[in-house]
N, C-alpha and C positions, 0 to 999 in steps of 0.2 A: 953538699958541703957548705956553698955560700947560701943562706940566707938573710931574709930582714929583718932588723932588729927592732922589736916594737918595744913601747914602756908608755906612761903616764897612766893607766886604768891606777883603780883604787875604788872607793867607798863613797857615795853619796847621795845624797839626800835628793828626795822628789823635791823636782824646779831649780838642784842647781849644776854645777859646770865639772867639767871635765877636760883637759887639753891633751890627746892622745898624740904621740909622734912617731916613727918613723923612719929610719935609715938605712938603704939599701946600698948596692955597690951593683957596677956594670954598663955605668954612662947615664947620661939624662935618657928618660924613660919618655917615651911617646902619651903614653897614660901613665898614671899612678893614683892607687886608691883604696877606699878601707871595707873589707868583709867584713860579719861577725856572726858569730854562733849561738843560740839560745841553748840551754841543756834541752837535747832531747828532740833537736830543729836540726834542718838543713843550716848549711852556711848560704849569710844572701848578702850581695851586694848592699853598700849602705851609701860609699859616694865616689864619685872620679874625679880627675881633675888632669888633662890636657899639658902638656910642654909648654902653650899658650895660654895654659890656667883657663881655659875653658871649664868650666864643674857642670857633674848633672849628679844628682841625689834622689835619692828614693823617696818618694811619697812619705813615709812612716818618720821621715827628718827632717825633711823640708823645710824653712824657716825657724829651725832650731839649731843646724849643726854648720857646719865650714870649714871647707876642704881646703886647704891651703901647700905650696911646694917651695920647696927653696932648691932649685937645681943643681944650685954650684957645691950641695955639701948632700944632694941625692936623698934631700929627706919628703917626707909627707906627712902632713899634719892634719889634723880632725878636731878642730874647735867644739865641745859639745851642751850644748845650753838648752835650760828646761827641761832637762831630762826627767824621764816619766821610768817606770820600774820595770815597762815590759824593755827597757832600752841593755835591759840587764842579759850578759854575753860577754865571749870572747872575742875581742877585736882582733883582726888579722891584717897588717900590710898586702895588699897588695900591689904589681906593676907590670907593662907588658915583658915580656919574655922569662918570668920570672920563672926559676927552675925545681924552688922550694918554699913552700910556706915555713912562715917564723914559730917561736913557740906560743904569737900572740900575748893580749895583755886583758887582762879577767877588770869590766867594769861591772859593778853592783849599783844598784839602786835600791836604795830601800829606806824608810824612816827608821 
């Protein structure tokens, strides 16, 4: 019944941005973080990010993307820059004890 509420995906062009957000309910989250899905792919983790803001990110984003939390309002955020066409998926919030995925937010890349 409770899930998180994802938005910000859209359309955009190779090399530029995207600001994905986030907001869940159930108290400050020990982790919270972002999946996403290619058509046709597993869902894979893409970043974390810690109570303490500690972040670790996958290889494939690494110096492009930024995972960021605001606690007091339960959100999480995914900064995403230079993005490239394979980046194209559905983004999913994730957080620990989460009981259900959201219905995600569809980013494209493409000229």
């Amino acid at each position: 019944q409770v899930q998180p509420q994802e938005s910000g995906g859209g359309l955009a062009q190779p090399g530029g941005s995207l600001k994905l957000s986030c907001v869940a309910s159930g108290g400050i989250f020990k982790s919270m973080g972002w999946y996403r899905q290619a058509p046709g792919l597993e869902r894979e983790l893409v970043a974390t990010i810690t109570d303490t803001s500690v972040t670790n990110y996958a290889d494939f984003v690494k110096g492009r993307f930024t995972i960021s939390r605001d606690n007091a309002r339960n959100a999480v955020y995914l900064q995403m820059n230079s993005l490239k066409p394979e980046d194209t998926a559905v983004y999913y919030c994730w957080h620990t004890g989460m009981g259900y995925w959201g219905k995600g937010t569809p980013v494209t890349v493409s000229s």
